[in-house]
N, CA and C of each residue as an Amber inpcrd file, in Angstrom:
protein
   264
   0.8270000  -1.1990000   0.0000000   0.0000000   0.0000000   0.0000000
   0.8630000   1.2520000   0.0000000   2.0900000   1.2050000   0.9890000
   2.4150000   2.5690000   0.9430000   3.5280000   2.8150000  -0.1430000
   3.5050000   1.5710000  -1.2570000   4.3100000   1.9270000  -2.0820000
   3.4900000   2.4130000  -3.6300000   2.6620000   2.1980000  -3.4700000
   1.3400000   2.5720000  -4.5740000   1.0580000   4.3250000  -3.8960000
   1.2800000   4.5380000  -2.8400000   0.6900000   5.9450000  -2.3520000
   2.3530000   6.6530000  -2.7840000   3.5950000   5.8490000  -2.5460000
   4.8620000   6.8710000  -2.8310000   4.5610000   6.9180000  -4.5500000
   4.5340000   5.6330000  -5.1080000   4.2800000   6.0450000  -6.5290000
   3.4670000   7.0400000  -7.2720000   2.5640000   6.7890000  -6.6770000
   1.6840000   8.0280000  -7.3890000   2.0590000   9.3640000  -7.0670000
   2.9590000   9.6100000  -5.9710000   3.5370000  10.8670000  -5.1730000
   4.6930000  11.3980000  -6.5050000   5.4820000  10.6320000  -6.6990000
   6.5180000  10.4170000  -7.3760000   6.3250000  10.1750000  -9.1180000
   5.2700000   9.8390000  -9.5450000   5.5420000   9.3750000 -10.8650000
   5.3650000  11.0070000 -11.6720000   5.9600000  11.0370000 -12.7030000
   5.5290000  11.9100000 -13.5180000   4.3190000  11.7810000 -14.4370000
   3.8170000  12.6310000 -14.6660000   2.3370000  12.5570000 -15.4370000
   2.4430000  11.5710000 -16.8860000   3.7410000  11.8390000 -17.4630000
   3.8790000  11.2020000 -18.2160000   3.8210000   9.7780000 -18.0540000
   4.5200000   8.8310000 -17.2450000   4.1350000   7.6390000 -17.5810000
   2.8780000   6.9630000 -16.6390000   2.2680000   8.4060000 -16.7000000
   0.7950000   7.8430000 -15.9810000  -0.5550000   7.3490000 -17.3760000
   0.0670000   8.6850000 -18.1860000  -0.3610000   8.2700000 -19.5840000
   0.2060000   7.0920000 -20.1700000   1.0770000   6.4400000 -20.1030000
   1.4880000   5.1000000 -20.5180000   1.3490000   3.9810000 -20.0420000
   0.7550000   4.0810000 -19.3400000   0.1380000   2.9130000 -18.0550000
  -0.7270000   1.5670000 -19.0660000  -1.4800000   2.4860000 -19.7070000
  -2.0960000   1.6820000 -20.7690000  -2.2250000   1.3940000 -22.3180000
  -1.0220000   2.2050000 -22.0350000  -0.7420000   2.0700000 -23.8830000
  -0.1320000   1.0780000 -24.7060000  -0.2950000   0.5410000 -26.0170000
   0.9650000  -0.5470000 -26.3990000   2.0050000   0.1350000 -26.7470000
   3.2900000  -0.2620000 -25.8310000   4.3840000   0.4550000 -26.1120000
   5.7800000  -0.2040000 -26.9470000   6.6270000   0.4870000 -27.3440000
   8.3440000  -0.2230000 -28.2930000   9.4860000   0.1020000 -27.2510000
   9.9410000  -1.0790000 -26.5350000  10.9040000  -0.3820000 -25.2810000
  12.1850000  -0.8670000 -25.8920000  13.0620000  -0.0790000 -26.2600000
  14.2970000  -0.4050000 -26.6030000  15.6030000  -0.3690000 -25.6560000
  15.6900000  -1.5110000 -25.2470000  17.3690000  -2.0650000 -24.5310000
  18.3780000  -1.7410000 -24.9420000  19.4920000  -0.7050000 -24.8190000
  20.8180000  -0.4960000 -25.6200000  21.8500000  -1.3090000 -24.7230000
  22.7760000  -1.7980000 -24.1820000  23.7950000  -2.3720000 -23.8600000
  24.4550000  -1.8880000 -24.4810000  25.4230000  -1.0800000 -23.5720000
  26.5700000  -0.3400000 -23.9160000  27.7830000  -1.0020000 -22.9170000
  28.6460000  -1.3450000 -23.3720000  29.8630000  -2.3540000 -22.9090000
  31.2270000  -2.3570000 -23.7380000  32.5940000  -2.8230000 -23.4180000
  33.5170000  -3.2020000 -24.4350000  33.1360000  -3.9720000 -25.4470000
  32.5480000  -5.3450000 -24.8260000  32.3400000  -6.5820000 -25.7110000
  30.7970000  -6.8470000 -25.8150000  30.8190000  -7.4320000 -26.9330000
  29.3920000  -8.0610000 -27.1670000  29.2600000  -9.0790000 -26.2810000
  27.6790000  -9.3610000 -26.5880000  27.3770000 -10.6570000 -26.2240000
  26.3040000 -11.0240000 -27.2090000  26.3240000 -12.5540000 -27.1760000
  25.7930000 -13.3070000 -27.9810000  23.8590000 -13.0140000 -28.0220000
  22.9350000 -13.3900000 -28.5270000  21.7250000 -12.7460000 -28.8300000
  20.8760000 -13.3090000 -27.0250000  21.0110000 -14.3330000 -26.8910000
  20.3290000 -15.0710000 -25.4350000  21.4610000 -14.4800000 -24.4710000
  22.6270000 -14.6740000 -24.1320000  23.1930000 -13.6750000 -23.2760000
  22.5590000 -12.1560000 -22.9350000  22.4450000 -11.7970000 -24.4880000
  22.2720000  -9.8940000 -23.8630000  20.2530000 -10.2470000 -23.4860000
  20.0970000 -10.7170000 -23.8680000  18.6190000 -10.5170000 -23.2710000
  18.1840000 -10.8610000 -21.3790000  19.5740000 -12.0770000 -21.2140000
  19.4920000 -12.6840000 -19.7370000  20.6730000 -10.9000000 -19.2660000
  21.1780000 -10.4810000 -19.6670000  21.8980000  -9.4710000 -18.9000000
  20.8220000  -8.1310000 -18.6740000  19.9140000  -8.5980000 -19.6400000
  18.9970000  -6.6810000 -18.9740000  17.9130000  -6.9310000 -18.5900000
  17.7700000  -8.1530000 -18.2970000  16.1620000  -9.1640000 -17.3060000
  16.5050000  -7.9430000 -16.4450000  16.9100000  -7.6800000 -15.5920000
  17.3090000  -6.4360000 -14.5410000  16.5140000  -5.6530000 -14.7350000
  16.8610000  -4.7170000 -15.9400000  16.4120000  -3.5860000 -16.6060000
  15.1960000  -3.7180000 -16.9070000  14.7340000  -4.8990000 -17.8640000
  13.2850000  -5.1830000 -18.1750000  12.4930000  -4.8140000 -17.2110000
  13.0410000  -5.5510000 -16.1490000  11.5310000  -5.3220000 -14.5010000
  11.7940000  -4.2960000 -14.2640000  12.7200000  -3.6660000 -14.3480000
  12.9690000  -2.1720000 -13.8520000  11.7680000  -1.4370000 -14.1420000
  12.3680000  -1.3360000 -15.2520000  11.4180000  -0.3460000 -16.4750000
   9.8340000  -0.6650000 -16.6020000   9.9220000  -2.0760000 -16.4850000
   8.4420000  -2.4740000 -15.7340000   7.3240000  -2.1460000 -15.1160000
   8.8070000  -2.1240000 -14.2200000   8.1430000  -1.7880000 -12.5970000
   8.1890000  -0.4970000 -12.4510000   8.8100000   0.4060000 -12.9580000
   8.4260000   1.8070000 -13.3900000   7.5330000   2.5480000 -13.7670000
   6.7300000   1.7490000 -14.7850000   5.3690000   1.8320000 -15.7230000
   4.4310000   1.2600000 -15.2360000   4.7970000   0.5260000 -13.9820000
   3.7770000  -0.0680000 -13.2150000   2.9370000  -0.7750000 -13.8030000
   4.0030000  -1.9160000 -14.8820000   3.4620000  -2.7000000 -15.6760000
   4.0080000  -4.0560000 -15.8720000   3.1350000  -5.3620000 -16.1940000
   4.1530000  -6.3340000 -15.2840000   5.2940000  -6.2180000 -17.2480000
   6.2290000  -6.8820000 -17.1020000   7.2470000  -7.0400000 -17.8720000
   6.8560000  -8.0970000 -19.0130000   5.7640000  -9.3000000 -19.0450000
   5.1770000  -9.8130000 -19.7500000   4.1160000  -9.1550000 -20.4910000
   3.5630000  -7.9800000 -20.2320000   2.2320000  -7.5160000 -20.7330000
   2.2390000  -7.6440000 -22.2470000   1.5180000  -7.9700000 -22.8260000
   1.4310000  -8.2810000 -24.1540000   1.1260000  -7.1690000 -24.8810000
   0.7540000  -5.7020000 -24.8040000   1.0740000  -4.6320000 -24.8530000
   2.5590000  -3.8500000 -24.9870000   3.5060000  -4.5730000 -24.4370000
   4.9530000  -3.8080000 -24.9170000   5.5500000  -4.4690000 -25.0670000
   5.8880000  -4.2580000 -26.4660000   7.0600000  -4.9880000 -27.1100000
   8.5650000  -4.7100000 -27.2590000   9.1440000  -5.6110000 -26.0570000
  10.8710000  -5.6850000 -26.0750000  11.4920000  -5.7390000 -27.2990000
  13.0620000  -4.9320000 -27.3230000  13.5810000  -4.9080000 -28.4000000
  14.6130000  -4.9230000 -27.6930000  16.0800000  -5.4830000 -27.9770000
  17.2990000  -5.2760000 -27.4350000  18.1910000  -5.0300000 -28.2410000
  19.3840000  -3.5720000 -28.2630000  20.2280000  -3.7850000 -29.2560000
  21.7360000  -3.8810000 -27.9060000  23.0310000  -3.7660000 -29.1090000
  24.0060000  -3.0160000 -27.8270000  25.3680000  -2.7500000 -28.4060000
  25.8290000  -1.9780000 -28.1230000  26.9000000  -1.1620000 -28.6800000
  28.4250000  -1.0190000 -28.2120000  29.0530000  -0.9250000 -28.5650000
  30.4520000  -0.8530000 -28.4660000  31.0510000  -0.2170000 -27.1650000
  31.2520000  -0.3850000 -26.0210000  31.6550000   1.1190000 -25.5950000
  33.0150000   1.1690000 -25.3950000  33.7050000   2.0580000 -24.7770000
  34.9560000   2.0080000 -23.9420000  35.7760000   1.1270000 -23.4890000
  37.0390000   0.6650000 -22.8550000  36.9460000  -0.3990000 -21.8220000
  36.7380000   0.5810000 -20.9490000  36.2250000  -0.0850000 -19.7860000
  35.3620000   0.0980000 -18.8660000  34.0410000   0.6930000 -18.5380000
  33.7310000   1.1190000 -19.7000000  32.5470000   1.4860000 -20.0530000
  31.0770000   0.5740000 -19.8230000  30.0480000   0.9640000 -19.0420000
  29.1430000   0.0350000 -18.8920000  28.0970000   0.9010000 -18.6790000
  27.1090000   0.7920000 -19.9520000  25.6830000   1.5770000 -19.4310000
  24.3600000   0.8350000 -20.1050000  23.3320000   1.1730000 -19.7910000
  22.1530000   0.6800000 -20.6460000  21.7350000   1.8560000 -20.9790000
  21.0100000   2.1520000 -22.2430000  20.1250000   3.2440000 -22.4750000
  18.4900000   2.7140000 -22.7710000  17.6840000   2.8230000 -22.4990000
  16.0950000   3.2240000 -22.3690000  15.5470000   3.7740000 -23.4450000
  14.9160000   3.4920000 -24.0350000  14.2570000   4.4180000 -25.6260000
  12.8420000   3.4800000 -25.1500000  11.8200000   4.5250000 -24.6590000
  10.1570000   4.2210000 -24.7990000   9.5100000   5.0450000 -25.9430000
   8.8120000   4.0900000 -26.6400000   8.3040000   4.6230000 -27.8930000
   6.6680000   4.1600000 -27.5920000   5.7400000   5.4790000 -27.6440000
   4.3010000   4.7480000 -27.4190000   4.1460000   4.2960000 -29.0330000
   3.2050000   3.3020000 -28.9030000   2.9450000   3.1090000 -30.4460000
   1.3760000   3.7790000 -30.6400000   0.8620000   3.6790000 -32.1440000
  -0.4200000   4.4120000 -31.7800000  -1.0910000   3.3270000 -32.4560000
């Protein structure tokens, strides 16, 4: 309960409007090295519920469709980037 009362305290209006929309969530993996196509998807399970659980939406919803890419970075370089796209 009192995490549904901080959320709503806290969320921005914006992904209050996305609550119910079908959405395009794009995964970037940013790293030295690649990884193979089932690797990078088990490395941003993390991120997935995150972002999820952000939208206050479960991570299966058949409404948003996962996409994962990932990119080259630095050595030592390690980030994910986030791209939400509503669809219409």
């Amino acid at each position: 309960m009192a995490r549904a009362v901080l959320r709503s305290l806290l969320w921005p209006s914006f992904l209050l409007e996305l609550k119910t929309k079908r959405l395009q969530i794009l995964l970037t993996r940013i790293a030295p090295r690649k990884l193979d196509s089932d690797n990078l998807c088990t490395a941003l399970k993390a991120v997935r519920d995150g972002v999820a659980d952000a939208l206050n939406r479960d991570d299966g919803d058949p409404l948003i469709e996962w996409n994962y890419l990932q990119s080259q970075g630095r050595p030592s370089e390690y980030a994910v980037q986030v791209r939400i796209f509503p669809c219409s």
